[in-house]
RODO-2510 file (C-alpha; in nm, 4 decimals, decimal comma):
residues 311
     n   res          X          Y          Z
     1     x    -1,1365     3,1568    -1,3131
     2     x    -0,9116     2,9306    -1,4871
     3     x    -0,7279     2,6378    -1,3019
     4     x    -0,4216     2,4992    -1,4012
     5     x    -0,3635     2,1362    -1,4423
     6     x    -0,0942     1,9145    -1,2709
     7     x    -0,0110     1,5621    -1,2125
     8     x    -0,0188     1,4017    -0,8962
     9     x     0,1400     1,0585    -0,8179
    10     x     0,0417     0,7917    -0,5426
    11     x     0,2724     0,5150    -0,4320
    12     x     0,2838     0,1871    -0,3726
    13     x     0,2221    -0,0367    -0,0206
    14     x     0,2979    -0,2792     0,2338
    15     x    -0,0028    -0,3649     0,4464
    16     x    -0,0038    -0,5556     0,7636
    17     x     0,3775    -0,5465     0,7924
    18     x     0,3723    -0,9349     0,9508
    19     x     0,2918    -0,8143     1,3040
    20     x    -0,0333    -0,5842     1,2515
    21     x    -0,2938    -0,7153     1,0312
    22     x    -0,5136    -0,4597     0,8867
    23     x    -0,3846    -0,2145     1,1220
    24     x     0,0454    -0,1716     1,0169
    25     x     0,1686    -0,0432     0,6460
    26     x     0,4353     0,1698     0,4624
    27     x     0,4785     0,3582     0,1349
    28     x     0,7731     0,2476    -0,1170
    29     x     0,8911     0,4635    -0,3385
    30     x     0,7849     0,3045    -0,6236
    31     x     0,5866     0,1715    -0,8171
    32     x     0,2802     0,4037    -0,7819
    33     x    -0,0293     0,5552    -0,9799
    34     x    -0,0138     0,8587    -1,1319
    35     x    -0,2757     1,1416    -1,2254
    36     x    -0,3327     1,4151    -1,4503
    37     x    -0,6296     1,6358    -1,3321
    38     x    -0,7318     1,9440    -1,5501
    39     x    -1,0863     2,1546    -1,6288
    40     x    -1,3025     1,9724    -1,8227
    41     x    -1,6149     2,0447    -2,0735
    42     x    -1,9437     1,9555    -1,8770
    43     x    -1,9990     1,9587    -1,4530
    44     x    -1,8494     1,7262    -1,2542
    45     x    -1,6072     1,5006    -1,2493
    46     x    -1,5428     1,2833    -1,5628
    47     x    -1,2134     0,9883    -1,6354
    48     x    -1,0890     1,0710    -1,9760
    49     x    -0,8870     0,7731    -1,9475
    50     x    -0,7322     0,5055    -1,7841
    51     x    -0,3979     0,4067    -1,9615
    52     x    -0,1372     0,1903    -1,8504
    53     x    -0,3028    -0,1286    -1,8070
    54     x    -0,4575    -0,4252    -1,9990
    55     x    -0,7210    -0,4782    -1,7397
    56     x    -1,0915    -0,3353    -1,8040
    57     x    -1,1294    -0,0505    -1,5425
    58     x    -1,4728     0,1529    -1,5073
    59     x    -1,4572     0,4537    -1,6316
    60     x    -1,7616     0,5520    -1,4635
    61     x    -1,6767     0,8260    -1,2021
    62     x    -1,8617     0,6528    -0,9454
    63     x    -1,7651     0,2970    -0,9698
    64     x    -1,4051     0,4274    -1,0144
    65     x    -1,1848     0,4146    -0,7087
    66     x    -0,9764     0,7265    -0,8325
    67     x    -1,3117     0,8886    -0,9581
    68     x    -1,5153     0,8015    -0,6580
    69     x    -1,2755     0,9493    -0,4097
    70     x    -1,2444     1,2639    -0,6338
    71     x    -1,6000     1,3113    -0,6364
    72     x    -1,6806     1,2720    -0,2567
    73     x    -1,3987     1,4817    -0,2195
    74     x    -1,5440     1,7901    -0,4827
    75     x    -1,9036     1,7082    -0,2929
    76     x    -1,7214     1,7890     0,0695
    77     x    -1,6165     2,0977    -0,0903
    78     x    -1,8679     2,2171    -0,2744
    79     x    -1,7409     2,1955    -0,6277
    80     x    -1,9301     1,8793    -0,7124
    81     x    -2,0835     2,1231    -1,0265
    82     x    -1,6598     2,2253    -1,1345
    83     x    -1,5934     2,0846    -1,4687
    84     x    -1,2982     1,8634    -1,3939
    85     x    -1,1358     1,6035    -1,6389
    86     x    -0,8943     1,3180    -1,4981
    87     x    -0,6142     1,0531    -1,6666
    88     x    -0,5611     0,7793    -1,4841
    89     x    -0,1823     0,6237    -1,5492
    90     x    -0,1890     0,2829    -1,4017
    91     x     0,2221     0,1888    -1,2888
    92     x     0,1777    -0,1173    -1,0943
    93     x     0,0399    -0,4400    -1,0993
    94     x    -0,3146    -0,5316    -1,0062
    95     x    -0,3554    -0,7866    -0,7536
    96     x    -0,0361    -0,7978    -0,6198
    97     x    -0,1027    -0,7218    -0,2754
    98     x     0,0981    -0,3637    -0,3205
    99     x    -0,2160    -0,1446    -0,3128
   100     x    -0,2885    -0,0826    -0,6669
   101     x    -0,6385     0,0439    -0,5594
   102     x    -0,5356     0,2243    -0,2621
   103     x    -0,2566     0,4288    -0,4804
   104     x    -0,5262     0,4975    -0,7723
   105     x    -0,8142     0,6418    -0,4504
   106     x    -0,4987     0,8450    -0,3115
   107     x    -0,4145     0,9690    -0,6205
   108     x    -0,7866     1,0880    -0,7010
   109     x    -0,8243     1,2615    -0,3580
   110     x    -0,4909     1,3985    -0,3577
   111     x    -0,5514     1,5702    -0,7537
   112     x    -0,9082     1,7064    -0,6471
   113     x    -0,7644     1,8444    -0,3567
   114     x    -0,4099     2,0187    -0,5153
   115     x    -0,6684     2,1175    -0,8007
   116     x    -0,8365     2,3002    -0,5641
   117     x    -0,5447     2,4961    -0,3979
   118     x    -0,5121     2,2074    -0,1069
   119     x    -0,7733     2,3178     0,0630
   120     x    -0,7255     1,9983     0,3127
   121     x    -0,4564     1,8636     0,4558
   122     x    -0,3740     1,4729     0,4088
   123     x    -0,4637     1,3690     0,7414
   124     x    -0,8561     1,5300     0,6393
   125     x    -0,7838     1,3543     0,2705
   126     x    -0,7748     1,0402     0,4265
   127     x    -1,1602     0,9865     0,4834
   128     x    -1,2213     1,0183     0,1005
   129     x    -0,9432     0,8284    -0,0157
   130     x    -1,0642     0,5073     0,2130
   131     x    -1,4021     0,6321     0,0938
   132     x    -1,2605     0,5060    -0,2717
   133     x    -1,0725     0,2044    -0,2194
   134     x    -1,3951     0,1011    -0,0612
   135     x    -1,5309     0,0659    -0,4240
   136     x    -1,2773    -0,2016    -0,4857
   137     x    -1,3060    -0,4365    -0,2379
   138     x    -1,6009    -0,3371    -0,0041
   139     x    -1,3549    -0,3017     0,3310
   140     x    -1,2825     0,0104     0,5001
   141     x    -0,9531    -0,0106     0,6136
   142     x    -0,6329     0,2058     0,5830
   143     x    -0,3540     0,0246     0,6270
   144     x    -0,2668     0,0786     0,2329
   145     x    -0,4230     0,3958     0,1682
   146     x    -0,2530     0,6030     0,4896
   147     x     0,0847     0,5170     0,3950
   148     x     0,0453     0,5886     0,0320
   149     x    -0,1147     0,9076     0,1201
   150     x     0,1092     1,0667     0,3939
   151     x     0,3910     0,8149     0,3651
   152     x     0,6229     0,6536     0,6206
   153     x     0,5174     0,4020     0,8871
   154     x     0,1598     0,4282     0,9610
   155     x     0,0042     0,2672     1,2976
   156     x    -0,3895     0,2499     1,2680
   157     x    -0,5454     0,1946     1,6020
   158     x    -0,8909     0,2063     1,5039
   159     x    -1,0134     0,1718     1,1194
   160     x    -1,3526     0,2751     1,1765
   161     x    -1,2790     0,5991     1,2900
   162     x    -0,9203     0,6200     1,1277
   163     x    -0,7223     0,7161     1,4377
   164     x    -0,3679     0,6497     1,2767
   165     x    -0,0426     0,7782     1,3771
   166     x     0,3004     0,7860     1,1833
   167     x     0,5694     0,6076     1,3366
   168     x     0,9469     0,7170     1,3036
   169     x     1,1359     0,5484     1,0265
   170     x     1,5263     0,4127     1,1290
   171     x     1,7396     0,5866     0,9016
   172     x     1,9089     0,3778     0,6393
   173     x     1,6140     0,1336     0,6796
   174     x     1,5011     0,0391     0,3325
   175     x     1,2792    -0,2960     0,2082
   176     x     1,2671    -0,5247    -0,0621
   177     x     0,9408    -0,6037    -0,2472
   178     x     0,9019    -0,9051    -0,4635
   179     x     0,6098    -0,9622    -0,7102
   180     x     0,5810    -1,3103    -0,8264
   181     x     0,3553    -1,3121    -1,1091
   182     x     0,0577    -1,5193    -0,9801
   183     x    -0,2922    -1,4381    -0,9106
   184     x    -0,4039    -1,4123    -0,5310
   185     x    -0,7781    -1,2680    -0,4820
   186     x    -0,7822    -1,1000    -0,1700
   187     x    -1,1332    -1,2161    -0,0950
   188     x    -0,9666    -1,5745    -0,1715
   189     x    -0,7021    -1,4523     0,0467
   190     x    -0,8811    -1,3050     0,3506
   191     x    -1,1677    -1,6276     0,3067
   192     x    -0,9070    -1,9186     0,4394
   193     x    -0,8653    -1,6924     0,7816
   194     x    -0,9838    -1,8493     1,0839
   195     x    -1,1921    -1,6419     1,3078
   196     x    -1,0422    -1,7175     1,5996
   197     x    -0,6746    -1,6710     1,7237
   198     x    -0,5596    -1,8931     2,0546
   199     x    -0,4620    -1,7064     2,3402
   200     x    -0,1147    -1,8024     2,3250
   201     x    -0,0697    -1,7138     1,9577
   202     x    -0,2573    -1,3816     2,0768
   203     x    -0,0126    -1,2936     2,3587
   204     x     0,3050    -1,3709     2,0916
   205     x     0,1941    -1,1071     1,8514
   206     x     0,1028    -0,8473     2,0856
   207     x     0,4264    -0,8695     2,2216
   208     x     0,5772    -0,8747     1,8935
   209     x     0,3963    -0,6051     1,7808
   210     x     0,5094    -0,3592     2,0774
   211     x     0,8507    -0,4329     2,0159
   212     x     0,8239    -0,3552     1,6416
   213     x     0,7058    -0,0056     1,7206
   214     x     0,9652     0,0196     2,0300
   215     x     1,2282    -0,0662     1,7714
   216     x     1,1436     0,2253     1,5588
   217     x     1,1050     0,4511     1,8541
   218     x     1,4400     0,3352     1,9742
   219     x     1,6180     0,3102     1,6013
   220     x     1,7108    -0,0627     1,7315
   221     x     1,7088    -0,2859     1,4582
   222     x     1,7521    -0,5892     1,6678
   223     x     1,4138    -0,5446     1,8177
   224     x     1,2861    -0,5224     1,4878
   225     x     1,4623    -0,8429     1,3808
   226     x     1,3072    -1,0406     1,6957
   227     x     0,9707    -0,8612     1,6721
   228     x     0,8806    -0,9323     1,2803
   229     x     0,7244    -1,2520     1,3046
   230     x     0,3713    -1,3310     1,2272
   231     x     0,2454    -1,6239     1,4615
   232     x    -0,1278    -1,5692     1,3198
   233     x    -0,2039    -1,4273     0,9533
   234     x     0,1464    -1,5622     0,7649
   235     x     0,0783    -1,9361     0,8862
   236     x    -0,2004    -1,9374     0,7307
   237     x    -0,1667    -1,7759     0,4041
   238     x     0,2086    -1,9146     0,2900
   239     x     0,0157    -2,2047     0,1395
   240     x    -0,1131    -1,9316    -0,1419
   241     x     0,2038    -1,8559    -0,2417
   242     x     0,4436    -2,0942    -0,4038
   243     x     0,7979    -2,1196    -0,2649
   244     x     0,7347    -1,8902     0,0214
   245     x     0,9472    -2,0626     0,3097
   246     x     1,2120    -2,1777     0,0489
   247     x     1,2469    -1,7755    -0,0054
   248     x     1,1760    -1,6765     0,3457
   249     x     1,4963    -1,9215     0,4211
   250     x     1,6781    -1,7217     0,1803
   251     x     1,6122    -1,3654     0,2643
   252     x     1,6844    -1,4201     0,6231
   253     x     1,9842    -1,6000     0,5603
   254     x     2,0833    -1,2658     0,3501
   255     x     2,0311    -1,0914     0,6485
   256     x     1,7329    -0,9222     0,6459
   257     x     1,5557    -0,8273     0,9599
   258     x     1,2320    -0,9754     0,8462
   259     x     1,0434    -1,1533     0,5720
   260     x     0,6832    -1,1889     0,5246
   261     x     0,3883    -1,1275     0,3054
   262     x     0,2498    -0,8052     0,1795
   263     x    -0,1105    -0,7375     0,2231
   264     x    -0,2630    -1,0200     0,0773
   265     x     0,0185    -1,1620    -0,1258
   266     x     0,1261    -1,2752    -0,3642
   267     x     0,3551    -0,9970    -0,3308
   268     x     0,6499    -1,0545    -0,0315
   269     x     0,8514    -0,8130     0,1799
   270     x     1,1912    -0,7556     0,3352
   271     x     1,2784    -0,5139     0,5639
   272     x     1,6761    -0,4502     0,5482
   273     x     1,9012    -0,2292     0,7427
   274     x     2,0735    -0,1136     0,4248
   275     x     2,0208    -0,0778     0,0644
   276     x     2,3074    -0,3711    -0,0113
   277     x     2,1307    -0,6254     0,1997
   278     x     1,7869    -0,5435     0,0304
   279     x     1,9504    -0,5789    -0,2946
   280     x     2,0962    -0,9167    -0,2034
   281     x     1,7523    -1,0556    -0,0963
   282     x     1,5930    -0,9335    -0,4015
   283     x     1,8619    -1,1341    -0,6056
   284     x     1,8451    -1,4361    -0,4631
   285     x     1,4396    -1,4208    -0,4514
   286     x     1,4689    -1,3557    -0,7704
   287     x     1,6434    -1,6144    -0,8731
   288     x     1,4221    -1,8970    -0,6419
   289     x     1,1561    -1,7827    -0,8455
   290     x     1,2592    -1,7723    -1,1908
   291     x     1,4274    -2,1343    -1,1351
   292     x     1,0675    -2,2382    -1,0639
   293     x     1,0050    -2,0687    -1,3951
   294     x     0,7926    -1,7786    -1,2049
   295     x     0,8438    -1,4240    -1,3658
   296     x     0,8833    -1,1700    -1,1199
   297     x     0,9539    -0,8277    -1,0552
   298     x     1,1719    -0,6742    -0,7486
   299     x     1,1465    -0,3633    -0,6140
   300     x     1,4078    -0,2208    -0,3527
   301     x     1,3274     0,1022    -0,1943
   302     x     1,3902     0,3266     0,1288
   303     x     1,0412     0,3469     0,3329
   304     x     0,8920     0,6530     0,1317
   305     x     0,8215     0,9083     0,4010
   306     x     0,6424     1,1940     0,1935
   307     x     0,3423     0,9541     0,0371
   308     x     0,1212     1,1107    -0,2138
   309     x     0,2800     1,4418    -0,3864
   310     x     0,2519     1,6464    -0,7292
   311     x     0,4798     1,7383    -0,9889
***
């Protein structure tokens, strides 16, 4: 029988959220990845092409993160001998600590599966998508790849066994991401981390970490203002990014109820209790960085809540 094609498209993250490292994230509403998935002309799963980007990508299936999720995905169901044909449409920048592979494994997941009448829901997509971001930087982790996937605020208490939950979003609450065009490795990034955390610095976070998620729970955005502060990971990587407490200075000062970095940077992140504020912070970040002659690109959003989704 005959299966129609469709697009799919994949958003965009913030990971760690200042207070919880590898464990805190939420989907903006752009930019994203998007996929076209139709039958192909031999079994299996085969990349027609990856457009979009200047970057070299594999187009093997299996060194893919789009194809590789796809595939484990088609194997779980038993249509790993379906002739299917993918396009990969790369709309977001690589290394910028927004998820770029996390949106592209989401996207290939979330295709296989709507080409397949949704057999799964995205809670069960979520093993296959983590699956293929795995391919890109050898960590299994969700704290991109859930909220691209099912959107909102996603808490991940353990990423082994990816017990996650979604936390309720404020309404009104919307963030402002800033891409500064520099290059951050996240194995660069993750490599200057000390091991250790003092007790003291341990206690801080934990308590600002409850009363993040008690701020959502209670739609208090004062508790989210006092609780987004990162005593442990943002001390540490700042010195990666250039200008970051000159425009930490300036976002707060804008009014924004937090300012930190996303993922593993270069990228940085606002959360703002309305879409005027956000704007404001993205102007003046904008303009700290281009004075320093550093091209950038600003992105203000509302916390996406639906994720992954086709056309």
């Amino acid at each position: 029988m005959s299966r129609p094609g469709l697009k799919v498209f994949a958003p965009a993250s913030v990971a760690n959220v200042a207070v919880g490292y590898d464990i805190l994230g939420f989907a903006i509403e752009g930019p994203g990845d998007e996929i076209i998935i139709n039958e192909g002309d031999k079994p299996g799963l085969h990349i027609k092409a990856i457009r979009g980007t200047t970057k070299e990508l594999p187009l093997e299936t299996e060194m893919n993160t789009a194809g590789y999720a796809g595939l484990q995905l088609m194997r779980h169901l038993g249509y790993e001998k379906e002739a299917v044909e993918i396009e990969i449409f790369k709309k977001m920048p690589f290394g910028s600590g927004l998820g770029s592979s996390a949106a592209s494994a989401v996207a290939g997941a979330f295709a296989v599966n709507e080409f397949f009448g949704a057999p799964l829901t995205k809670r069960e997509l979520l093993r296959y998508a983590v699956e293929g971001e795995q391919i890109a930087d050898g960590a299994w982790h969700a704290d991109n790849v859930a909220p691209s996937l099912m959107g909102g605020i996603i808490l991940i208490r353990d990423n082994e066994t990816l017990d996650c939950i979604k936390l309720p979003v404020p309404s009104g609450l919307y963030s402002c991401v800033v891409y500064p065009h520099i290059s951050i490795l996240t194995k660069e990034s993750r490599a200057i981390l000390s091991e250790t955390v003092s007790l003291q610095n341990h206690i801080r976070q934990t308590g600002n970490m409850g009363y993040f998620v008690a701020g959502l729970y209670r739609t208090d955005l004062d508790l989210l203002r006092r609780s987004l502060e990162d005593v442990i990971i943002e001390p540490q990587r700042a010195q990666l990014i250039p200008h970051f407490y000159e425009m930490k200075e300036a976002a707060l000062s804008e009014g924004a109820l937090g300012f930190s970095i996303s993922g593993a940077g270069p990228s940085v992140f606002s959360l703002c209790q309305n879409s005027l504020i956000a704007e404001q912070v993205g102007v003046r970040i904008n303009k700290i960085l281009s004075d320093h002659r550093i091209k950038n690109d600003v992105f203000i959003s509302k916390i996406n809540t639906e994720g992954a989704f086709k056309f």
